[in-house]
N, C-alpha and C positions, 0 to 999 in steps of 0.2 A: 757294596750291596749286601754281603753277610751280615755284614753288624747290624746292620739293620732290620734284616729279617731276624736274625738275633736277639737284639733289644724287644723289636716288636713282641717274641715270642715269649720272652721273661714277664713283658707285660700284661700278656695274655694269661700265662700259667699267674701270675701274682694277683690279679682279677680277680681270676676264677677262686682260690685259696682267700682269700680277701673276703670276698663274698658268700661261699658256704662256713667260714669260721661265725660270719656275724649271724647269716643270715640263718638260712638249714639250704638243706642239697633239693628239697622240692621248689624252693623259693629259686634256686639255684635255675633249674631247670624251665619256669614258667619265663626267669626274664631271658633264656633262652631262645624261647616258643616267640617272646614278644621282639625278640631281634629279629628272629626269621620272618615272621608276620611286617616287618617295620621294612625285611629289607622286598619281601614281594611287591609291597605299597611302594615303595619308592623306586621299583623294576617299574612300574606301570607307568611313572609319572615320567622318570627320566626315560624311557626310552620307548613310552608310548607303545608299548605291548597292547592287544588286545584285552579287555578283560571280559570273561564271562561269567554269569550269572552265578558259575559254581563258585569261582574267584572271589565273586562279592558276599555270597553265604559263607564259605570257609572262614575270610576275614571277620567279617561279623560276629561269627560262634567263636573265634579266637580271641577278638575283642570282649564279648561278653563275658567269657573266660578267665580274662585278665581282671578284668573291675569287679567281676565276683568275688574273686579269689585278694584283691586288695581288699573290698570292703568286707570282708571273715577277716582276714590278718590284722587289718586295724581296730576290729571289735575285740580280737581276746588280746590283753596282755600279756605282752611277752617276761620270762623272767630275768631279772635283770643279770648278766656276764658276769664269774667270775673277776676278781683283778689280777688271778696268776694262775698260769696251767699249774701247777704243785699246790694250792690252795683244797684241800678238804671243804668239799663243802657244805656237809651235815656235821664236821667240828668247829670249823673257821681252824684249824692248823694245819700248818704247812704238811702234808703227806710222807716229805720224802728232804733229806737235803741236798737234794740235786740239783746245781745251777744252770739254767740253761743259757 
């Protein structure tokens, strides 16, 4: 059973690192927002909670939230990533010669 919560947890932390290297840490945080939103949705369905009115606004405004905040990120161009953390990148040479 440890190793697997083990595994899991390497998994999680290499996500998370994965994801704000590519992405940024706001990007980080909205898919976040959109996991907890996905897993309230799918409280409701699997086990048939009650939902109220505030339930159905909150989702909504987090919904709207989400495809706003997509349709801005796909409008500006991102620049394009480095090929090596030691990479200068207003000379194009290497910084440092340290190998990692």
């Amino acid at each position: 059973y440890q190793r697997r919560v083990h595994g899991g947890a390497m998994l999680v932390i290499w996500s998370v690192v994965t994801l704000v290297t590519r992405t940024s840490p706001v990007t980080f945080q909205v898919v976040g927002l959109f996991k907890t939103t996905l897993t309230f949705v799918m409280g409701f369905l699997v086990f048939r909670t009650p939902v109220t009115m505030q339930n159905i606004i909150g989702i909504c405004i987090a919904t709207c939230g989400f495809g706003w905040y997509t349709f801005l990120k796909l409008q500006k161009p991102t620049p394009p990533m480095p090929t090596s953390p030691t990479e200068d990148s207003q000379a194009g040479t290497p910084s440092s010669n340290l190998k990692l």
